[in-house]
C-alpha positions as CSV (number, residue, x, y, z in Angstrom):
1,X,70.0,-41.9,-55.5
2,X,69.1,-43.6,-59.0
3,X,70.6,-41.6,-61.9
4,X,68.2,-42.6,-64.3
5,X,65.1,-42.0,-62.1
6,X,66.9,-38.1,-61.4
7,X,67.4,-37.4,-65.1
8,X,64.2,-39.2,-66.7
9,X,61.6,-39.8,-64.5
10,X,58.8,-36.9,-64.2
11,X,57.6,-38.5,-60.8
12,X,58.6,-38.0,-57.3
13,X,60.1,-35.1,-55.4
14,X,64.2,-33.9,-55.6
15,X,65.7,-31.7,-53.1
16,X,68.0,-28.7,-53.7
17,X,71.1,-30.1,-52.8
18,X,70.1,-33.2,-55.8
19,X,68.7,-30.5,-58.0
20,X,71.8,-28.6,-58.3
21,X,74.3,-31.8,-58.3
22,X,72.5,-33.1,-61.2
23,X,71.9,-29.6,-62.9
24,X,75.5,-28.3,-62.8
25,X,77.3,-31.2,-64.7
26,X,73.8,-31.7,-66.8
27,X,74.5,-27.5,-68.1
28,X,78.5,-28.3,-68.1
29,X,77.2,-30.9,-70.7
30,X,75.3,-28.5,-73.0
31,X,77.9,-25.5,-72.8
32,X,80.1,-26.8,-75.5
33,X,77.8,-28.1,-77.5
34,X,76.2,-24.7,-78.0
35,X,80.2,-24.0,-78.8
36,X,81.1,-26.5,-80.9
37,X,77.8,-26.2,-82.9
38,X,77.6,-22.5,-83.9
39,X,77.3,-22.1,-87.8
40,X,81.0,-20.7,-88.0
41,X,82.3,-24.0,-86.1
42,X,80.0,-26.2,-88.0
43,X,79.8,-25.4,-91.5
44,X,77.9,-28.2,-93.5
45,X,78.9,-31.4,-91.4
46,X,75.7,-33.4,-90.5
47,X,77.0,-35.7,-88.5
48,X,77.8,-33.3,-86.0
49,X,74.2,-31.7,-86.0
50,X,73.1,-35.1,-85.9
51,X,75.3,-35.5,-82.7
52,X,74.3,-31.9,-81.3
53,X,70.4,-32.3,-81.3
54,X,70.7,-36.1,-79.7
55,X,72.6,-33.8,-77.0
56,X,70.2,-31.4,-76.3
57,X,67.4,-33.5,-76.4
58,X,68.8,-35.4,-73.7
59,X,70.0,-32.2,-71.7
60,X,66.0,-31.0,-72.3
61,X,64.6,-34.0,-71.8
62,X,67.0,-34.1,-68.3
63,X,66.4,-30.6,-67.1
64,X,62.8,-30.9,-67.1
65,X,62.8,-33.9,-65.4
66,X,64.9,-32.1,-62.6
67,X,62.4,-28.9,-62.7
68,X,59.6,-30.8,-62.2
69,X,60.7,-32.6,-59.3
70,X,61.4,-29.9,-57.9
71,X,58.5,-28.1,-58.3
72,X,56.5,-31.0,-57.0
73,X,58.5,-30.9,-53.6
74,X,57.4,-27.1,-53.5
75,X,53.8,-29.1,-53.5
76,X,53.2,-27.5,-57.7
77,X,52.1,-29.2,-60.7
78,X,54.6,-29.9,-63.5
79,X,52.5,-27.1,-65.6
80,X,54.7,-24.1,-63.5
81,X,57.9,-25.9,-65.5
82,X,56.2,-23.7,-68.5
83,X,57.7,-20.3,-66.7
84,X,60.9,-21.7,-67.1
85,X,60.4,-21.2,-70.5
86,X,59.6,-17.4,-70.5
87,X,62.8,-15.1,-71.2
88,X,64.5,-13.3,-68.0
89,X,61.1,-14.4,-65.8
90,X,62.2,-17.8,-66.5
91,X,65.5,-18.1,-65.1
92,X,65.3,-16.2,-62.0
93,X,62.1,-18.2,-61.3
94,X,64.6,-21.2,-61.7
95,X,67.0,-19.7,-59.5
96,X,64.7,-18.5,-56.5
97,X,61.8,-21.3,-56.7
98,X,63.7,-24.5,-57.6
99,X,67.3,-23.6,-56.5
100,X,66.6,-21.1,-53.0
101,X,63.5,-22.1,-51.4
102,X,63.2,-25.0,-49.6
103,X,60.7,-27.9,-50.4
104,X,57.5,-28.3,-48.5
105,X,57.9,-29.9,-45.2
106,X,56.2,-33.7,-45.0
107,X,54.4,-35.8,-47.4
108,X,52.4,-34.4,-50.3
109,X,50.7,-35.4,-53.2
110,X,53.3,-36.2,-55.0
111,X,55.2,-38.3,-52.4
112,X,57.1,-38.4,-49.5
113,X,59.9,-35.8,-48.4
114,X,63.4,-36.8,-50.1
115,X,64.6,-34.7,-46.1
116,X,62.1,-37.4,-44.3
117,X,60.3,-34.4,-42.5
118,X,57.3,-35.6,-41.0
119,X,54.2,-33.7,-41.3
120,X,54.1,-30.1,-40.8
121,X,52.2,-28.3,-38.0
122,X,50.0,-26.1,-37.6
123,X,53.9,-23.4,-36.7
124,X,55.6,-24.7,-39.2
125,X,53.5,-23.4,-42.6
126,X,55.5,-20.2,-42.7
127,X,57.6,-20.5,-45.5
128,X,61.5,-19.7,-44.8
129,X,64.5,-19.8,-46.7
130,X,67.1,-22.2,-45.5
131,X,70.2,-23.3,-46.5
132,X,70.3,-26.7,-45.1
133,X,72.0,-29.0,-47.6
């Protein structure tokens, strides 16, 4: 898989198992950021904020690519990645929507299945929860 396509890109569809091995290292990243740039461990040095927001603009800019990806191979429009947003609705809708439930089976609008599913039938609409990774 292309790094810079996963972290960047807006376009396409991710699966879980990508979602979360790109997520994990890409919140690793921010933790000690928001450490090492608390007022008290800061004080006046600019460089360092400097540093800080190039950091988390890149972890931002990163996590919503991964969200929207996602949320395209649930078959939803970037515009959900907004609920992300909203305090305690926001991160169990990350943690049920983009990291639990599986994408939709075959093609969709926004491209093929990263599993290669073929098309689903007319049985296989019933959303499940699997934990095929």
């Amino acid at each position: 898989m292309d790094q810079k396509w996963a972290l960047f890109s807006f376009k396409g569809r991710l699966r879980r198992r990508d979602y979360w091995l790109y997520s994990l290292p890409v919140l690793l990243v921010t933790l000690p950021v928001f450490w090492y740039t608390s007022p008290s461990n800061m004080g006046n040095n600019q460089a360092l904020k400097i540093l800080a927001m190039v950091i988390l603009f890149f972890v931002f800019w990163a996590s919503l690519a991964l969200n929207i990806k996602r949320l395209h191979d649930r078959n939803k429009s970037a515009w959900w990645a907004l609920l992300t947003f909203v305090p305690l609705i926001g991160p169990a809708f990350v943690i049920v929507e983009l990291g639990m439930l599986d994408g939709i089976k075959g093609d969709n609008q926004y491209g093929p299945d990263p599993k290669g599913r073929s098309t689903p039938t007319k049985d296989d609409k019933k959303e499940t929860i699997t934990i095929d990774m």
